[in-house]
Chimera marker file (.cmm) of the C-alpha trace (Angstrom):
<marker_set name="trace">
<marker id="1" x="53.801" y="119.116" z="113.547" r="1" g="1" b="0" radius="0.5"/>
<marker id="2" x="56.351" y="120.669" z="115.654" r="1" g="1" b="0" radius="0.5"/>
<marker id="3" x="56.956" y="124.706" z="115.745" r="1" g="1" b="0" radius="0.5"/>
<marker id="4" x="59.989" y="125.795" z="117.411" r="1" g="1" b="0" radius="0.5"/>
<marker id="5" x="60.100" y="129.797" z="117.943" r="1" g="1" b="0" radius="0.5"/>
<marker id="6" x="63.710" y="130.826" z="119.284" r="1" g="1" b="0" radius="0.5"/>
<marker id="7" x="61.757" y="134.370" z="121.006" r="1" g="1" b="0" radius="0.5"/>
<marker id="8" x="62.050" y="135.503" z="124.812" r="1" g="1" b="0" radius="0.5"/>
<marker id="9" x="60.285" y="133.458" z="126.147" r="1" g="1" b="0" radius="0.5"/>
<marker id="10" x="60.774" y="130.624" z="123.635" r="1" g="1" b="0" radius="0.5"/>
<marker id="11" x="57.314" y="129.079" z="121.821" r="1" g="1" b="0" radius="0.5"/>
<marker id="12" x="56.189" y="125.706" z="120.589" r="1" g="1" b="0" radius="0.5"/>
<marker id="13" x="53.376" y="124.556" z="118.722" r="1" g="1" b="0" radius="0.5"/>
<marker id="14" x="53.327" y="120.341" z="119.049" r="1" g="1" b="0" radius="0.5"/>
<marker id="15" x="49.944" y="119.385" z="117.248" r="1" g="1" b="0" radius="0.5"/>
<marker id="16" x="48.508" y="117.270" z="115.081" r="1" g="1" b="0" radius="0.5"/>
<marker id="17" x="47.039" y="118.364" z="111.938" r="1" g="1" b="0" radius="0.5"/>
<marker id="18" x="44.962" y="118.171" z="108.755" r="1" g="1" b="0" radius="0.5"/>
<marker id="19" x="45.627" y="120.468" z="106.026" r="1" g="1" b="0" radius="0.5"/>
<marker id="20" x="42.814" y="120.799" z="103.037" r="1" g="1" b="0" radius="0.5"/>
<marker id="21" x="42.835" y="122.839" z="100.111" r="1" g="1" b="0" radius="0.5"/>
<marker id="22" x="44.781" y="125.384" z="98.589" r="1" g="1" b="0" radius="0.5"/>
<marker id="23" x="46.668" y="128.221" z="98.959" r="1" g="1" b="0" radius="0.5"/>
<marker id="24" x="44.085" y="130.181" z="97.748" r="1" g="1" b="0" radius="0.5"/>
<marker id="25" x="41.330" y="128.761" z="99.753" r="1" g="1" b="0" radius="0.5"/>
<marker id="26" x="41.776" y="125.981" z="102.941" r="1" g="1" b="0" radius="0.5"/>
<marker id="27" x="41.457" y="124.865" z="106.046" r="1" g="1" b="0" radius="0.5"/>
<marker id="28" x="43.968" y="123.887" z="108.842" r="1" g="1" b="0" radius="0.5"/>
<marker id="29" x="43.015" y="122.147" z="111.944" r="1" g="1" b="0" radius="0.5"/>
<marker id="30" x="45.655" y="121.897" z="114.598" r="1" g="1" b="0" radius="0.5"/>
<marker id="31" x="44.860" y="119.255" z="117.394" r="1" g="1" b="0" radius="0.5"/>
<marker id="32" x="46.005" y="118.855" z="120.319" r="1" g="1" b="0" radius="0.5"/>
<marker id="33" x="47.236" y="115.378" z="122.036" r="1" g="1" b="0" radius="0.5"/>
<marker id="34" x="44.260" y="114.092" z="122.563" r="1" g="1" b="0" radius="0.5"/>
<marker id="35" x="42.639" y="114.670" z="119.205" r="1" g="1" b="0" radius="0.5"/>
<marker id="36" x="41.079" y="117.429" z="120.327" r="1" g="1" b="0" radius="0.5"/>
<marker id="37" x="40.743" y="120.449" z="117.832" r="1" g="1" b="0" radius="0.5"/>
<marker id="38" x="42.861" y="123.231" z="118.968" r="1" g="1" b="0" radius="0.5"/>
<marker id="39" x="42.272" y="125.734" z="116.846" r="1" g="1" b="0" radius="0.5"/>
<marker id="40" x="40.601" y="125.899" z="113.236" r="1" g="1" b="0" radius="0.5"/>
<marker id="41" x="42.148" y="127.740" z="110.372" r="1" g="1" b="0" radius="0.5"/>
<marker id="42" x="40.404" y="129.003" z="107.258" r="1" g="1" b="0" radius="0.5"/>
<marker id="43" x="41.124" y="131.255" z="104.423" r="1" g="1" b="0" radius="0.5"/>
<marker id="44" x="39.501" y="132.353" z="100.887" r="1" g="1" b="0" radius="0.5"/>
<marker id="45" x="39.936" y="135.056" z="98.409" r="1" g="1" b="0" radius="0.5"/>
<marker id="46" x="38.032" y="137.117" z="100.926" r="1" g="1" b="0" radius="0.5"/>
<marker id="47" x="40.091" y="136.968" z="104.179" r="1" g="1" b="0" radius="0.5"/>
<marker id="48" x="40.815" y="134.178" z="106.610" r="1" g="1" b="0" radius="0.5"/>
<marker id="49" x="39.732" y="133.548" z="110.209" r="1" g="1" b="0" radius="0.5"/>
<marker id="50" x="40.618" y="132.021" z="112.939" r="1" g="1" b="0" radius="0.5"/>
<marker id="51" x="38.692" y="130.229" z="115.654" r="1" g="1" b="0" radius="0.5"/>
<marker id="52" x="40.188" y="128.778" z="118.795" r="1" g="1" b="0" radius="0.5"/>
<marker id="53" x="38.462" y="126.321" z="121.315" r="1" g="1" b="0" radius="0.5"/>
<marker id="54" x="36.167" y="128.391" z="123.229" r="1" g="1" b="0" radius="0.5"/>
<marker id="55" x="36.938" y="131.990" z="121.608" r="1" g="1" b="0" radius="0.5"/>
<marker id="56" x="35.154" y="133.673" z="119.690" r="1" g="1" b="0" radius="0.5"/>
<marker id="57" x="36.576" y="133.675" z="115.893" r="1" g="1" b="0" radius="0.5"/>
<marker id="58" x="39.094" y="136.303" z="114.677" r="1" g="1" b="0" radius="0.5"/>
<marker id="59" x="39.425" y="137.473" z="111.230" r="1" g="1" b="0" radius="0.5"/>
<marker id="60" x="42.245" y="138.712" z="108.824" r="1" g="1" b="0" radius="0.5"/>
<marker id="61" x="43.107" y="139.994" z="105.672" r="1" g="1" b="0" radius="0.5"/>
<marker id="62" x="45.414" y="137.131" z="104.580" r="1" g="1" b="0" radius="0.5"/>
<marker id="63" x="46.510" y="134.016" z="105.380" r="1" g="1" b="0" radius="0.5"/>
<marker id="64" x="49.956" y="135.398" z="106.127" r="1" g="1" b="0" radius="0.5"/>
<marker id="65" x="48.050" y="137.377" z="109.050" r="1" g="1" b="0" radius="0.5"/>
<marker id="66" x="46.439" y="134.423" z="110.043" r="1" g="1" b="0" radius="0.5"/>
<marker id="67" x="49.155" y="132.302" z="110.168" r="1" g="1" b="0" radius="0.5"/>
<marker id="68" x="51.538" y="134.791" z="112.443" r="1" g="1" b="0" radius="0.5"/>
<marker id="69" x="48.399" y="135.338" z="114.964" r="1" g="1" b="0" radius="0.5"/>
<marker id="70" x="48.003" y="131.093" z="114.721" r="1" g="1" b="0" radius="0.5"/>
<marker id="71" x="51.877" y="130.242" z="115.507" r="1" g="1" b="0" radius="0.5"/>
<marker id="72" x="53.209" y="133.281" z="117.123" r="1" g="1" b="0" radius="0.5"/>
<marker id="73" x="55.749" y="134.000" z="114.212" r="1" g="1" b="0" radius="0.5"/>
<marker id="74" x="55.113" y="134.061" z="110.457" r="1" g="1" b="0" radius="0.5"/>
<marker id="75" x="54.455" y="130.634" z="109.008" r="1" g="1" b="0" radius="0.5"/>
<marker id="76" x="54.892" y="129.976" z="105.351" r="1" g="1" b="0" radius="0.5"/>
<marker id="77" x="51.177" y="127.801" z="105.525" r="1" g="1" b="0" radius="0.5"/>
<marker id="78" x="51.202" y="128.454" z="101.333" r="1" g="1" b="0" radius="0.5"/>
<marker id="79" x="54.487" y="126.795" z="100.864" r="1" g="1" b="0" radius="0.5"/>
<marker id="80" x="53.191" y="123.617" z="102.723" r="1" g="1" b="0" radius="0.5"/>
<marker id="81" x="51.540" y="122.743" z="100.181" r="1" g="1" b="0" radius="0.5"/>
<marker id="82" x="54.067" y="122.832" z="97.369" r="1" g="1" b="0" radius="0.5"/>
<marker id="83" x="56.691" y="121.412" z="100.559" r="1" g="1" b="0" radius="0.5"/>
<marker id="84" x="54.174" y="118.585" z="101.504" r="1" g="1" b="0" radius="0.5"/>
<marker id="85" x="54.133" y="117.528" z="97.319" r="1" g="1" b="0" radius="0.5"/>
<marker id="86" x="57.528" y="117.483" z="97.072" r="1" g="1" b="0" radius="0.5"/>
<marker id="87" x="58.182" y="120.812" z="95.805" r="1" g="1" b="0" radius="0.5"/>
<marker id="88" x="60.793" y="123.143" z="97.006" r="1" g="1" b="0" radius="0.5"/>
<marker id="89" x="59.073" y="125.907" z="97.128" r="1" g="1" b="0" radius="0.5"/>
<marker id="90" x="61.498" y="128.966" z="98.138" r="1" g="1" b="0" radius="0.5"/>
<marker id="91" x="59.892" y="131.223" z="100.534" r="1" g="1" b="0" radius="0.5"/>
<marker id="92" x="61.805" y="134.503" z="102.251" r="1" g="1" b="0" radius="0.5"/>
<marker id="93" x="64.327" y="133.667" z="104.967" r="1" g="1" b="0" radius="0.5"/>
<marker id="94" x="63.061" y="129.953" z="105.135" r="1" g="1" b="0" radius="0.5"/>
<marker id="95" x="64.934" y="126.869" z="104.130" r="1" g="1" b="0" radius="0.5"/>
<marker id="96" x="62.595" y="123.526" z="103.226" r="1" g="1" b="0" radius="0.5"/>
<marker id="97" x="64.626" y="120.160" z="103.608" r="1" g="1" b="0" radius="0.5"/>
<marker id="98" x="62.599" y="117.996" z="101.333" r="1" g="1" b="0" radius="0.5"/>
<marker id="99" x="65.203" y="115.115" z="101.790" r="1" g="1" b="0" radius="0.5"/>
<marker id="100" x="62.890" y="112.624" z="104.058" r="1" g="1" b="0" radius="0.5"/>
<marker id="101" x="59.854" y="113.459" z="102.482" r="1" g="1" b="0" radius="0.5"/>
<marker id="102" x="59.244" y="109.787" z="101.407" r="1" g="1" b="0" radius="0.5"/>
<marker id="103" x="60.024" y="108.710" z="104.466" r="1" g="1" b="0" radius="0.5"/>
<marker id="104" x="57.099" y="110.665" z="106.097" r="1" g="1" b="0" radius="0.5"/>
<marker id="105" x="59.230" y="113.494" z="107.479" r="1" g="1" b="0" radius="0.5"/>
<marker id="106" x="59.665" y="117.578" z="106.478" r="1" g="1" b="0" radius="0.5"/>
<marker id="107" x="61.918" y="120.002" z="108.086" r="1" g="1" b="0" radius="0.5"/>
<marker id="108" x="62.407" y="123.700" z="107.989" r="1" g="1" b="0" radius="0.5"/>
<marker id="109" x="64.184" y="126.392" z="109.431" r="1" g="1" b="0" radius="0.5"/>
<marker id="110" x="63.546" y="129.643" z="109.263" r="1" g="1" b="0" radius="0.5"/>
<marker id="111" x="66.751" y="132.535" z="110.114" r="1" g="1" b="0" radius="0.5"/>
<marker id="112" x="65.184" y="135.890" z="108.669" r="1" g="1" b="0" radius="0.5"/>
<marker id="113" x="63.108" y="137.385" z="110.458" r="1" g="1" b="0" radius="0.5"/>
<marker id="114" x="64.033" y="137.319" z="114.066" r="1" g="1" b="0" radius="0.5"/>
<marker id="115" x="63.311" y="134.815" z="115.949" r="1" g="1" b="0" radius="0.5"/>
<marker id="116" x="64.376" y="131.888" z="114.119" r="1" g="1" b="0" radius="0.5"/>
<marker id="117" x="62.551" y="128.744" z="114.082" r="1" g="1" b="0" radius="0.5"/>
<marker id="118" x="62.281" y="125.194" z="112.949" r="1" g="1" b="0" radius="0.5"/>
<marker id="119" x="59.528" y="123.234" z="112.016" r="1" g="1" b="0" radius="0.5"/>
<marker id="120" x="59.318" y="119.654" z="111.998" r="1" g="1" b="0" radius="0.5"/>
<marker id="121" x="56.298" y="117.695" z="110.152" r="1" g="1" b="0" radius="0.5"/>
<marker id="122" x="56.242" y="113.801" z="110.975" r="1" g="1" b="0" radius="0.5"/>
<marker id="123" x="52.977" y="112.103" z="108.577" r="1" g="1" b="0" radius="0.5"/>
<marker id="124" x="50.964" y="109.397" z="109.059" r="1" g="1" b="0" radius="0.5"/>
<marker id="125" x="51.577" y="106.353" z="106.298" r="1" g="1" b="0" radius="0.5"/>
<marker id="126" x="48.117" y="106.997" z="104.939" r="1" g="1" b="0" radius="0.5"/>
<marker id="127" x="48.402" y="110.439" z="104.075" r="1" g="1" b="0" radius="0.5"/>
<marker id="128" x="52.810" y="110.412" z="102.706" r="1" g="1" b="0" radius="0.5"/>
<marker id="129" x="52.981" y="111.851" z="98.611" r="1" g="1" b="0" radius="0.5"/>
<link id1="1" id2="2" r="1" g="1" b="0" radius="0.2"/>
<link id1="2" id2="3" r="1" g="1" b="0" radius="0.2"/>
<link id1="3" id2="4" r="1" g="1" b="0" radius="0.2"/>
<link id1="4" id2="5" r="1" g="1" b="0" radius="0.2"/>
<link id1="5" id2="6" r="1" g="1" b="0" radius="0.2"/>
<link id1="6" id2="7" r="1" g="1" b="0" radius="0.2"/>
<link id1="7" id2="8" r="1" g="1" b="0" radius="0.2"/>
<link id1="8" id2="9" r="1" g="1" b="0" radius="0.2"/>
<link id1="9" id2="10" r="1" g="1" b="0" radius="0.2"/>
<link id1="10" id2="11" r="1" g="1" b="0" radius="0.2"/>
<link id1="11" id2="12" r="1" g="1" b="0" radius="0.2"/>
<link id1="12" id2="13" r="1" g="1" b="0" radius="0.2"/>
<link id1="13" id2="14" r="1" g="1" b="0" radius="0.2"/>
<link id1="14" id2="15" r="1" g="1" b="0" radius="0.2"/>
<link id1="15" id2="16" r="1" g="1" b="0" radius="0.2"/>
<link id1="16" id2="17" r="1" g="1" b="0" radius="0.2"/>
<link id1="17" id2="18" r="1" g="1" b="0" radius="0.2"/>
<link id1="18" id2="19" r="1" g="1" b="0" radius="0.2"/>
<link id1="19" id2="20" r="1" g="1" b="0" radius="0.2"/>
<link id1="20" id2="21" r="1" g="1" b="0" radius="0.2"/>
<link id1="21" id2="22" r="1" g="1" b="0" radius="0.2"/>
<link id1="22" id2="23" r="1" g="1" b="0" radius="0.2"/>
<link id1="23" id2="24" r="1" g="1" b="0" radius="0.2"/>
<link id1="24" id2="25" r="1" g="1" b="0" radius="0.2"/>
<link id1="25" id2="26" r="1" g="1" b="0" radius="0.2"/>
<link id1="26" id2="27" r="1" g="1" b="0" radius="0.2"/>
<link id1="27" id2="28" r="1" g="1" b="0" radius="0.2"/>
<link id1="28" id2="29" r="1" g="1" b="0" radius="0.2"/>
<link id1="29" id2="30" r="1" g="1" b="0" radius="0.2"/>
<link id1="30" id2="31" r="1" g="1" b="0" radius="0.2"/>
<link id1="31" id2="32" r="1" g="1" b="0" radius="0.2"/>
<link id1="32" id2="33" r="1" g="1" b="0" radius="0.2"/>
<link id1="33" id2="34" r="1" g="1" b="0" radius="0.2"/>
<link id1="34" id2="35" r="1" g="1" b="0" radius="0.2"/>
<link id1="35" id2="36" r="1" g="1" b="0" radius="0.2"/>
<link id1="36" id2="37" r="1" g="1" b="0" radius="0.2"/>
<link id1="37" id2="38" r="1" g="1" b="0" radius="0.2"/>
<link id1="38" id2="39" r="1" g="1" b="0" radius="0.2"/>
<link id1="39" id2="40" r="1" g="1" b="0" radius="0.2"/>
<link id1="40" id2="41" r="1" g="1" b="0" radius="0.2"/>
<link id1="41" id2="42" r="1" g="1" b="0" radius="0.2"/>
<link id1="42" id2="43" r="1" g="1" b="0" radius="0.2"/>
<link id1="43" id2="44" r="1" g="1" b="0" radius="0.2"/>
<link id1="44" id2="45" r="1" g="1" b="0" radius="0.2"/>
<link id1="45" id2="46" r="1" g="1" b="0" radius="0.2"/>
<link id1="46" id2="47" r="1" g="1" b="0" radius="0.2"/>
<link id1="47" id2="48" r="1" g="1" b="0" radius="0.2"/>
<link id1="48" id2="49" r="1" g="1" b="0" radius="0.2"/>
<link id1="49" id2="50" r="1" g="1" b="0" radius="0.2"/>
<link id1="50" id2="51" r="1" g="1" b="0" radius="0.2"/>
<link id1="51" id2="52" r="1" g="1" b="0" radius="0.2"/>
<link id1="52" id2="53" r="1" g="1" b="0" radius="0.2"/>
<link id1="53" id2="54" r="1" g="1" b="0" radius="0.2"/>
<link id1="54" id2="55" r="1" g="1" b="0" radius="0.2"/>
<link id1="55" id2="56" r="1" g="1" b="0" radius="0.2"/>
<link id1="56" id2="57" r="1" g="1" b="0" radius="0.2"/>
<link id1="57" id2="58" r="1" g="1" b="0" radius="0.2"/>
<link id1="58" id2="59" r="1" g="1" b="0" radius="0.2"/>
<link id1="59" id2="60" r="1" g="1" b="0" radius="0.2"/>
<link id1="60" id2="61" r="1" g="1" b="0" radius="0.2"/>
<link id1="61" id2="62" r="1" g="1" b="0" radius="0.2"/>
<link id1="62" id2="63" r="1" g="1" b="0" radius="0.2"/>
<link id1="63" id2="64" r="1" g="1" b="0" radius="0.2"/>
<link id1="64" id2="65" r="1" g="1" b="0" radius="0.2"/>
<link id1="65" id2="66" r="1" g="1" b="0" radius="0.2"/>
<link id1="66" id2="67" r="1" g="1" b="0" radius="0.2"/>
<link id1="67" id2="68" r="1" g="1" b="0" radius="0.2"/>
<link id1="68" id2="69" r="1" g="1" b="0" radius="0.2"/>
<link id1="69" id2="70" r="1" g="1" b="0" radius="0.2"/>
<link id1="70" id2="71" r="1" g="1" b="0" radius="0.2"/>
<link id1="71" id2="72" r="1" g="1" b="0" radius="0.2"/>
<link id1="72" id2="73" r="1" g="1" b="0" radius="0.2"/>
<link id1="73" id2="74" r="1" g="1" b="0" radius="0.2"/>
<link id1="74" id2="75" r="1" g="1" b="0" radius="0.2"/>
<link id1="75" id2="76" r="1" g="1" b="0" radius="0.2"/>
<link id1="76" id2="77" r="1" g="1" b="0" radius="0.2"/>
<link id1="77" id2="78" r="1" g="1" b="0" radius="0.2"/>
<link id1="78" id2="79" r="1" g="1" b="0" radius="0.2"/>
<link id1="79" id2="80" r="1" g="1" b="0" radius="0.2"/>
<link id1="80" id2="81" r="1" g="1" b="0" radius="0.2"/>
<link id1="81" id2="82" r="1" g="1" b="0" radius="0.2"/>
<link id1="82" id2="83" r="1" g="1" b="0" radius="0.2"/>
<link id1="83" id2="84" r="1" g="1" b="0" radius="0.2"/>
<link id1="84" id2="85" r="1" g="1" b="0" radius="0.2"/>
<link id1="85" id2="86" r="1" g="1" b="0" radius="0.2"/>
<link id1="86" id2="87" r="1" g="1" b="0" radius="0.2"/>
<link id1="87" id2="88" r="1" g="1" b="0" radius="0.2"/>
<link id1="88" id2="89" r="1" g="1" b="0" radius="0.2"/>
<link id1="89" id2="90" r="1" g="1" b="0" radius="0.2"/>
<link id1="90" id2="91" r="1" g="1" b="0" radius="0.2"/>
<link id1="91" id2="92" r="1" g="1" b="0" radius="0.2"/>
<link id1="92" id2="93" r="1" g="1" b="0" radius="0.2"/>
<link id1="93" id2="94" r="1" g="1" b="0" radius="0.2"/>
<link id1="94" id2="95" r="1" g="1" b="0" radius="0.2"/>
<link id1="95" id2="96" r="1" g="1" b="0" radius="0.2"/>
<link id1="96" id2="97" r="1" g="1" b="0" radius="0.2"/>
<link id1="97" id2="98" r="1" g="1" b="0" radius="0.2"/>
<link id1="98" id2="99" r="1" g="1" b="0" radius="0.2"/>
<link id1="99" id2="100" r="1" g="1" b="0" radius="0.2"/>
<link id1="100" id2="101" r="1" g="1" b="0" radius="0.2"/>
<link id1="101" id2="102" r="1" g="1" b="0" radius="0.2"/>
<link id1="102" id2="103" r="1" g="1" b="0" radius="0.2"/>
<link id1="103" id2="104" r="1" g="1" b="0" radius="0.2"/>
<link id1="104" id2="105" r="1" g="1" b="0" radius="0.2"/>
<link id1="105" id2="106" r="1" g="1" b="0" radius="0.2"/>
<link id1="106" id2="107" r="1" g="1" b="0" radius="0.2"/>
<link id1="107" id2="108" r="1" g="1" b="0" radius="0.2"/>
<link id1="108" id2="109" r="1" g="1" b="0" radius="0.2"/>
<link id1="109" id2="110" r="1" g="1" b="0" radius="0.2"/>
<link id1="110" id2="111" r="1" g="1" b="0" radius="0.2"/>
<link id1="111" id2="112" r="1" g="1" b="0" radius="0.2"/>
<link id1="112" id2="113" r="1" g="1" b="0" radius="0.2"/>
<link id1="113" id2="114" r="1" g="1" b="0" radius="0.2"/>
<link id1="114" id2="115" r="1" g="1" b="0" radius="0.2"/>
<link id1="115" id2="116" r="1" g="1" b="0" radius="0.2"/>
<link id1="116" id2="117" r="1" g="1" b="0" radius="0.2"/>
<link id1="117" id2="118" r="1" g="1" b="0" radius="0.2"/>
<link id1="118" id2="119" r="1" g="1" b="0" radius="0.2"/>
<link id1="119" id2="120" r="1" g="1" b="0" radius="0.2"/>
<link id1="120" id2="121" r="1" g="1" b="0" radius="0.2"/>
<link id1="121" id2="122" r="1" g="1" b="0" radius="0.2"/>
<link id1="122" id2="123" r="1" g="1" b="0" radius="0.2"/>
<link id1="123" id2="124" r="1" g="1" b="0" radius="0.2"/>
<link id1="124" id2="125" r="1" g="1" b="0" radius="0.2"/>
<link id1="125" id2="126" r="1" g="1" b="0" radius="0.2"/>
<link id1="126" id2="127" r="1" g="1" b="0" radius="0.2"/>
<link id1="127" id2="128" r="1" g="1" b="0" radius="0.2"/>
<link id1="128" id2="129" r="1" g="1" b="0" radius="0.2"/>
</marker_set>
């Protein structure tokens, strides 16, 4: 997974990871290049939290929340799941190209709000719809 953040500075998130679940209650682990776990995402009907290697875990009242403090910028992490099964799920100011999904690959830009950014998803055989 690639996150591209056009902000001053810009940001980038390049990690692997392993998304579980539901929108309504999952987990996220990012990795980093080595496999190791970057940062662990979790949410329920009860909040979500965040726990990064070596910090001390931070909590938040959605997984919207979570997601922005995760990334930097907000992250549609509920549409991934509808985007990652094929559906085009619309989502505020994002646009989902679906188009190489069964070739293993997802895109996404996002122009509203400021800064834009593009995502880029590249899966493993195993795990393609």
């Amino acid at each position: 997974m690639l996150l591209r953040v056009s902000s001053d500075p810009p940001q980038t998130v390049n990690a692997g990871f392993e998304l579980k679940g539901s929108p309504m209650a999952g987990l996220l682990v990012l990795t980093g290049p080595l496999g190791n776990i970057a940062a662990t995402l979790q949410w329920n009907a009860e909040g979500a939290t965040l726990h990064r290697a070596g910090e001390a875990g931070q909590t938040f009242a959605s997984l919207d929340a979570l997601a922005q403090q995760a990334t930097g910028t907000p992250f549609p992490i509920a549409a991934l799941f509808d985007w990652l099964a094929g559906r085009d799920t619309q989502v505020a100011g994002w646009l989902a190209d679906l188009s190489q999904l069964d070739q293993g690959r997802l895109s996404a830009s996002r122009s509203d709000p400021e800064p834009s950014a593009q995502l880029q998803i590249v899966l493993e055989s195993s795990v393609k719809p």
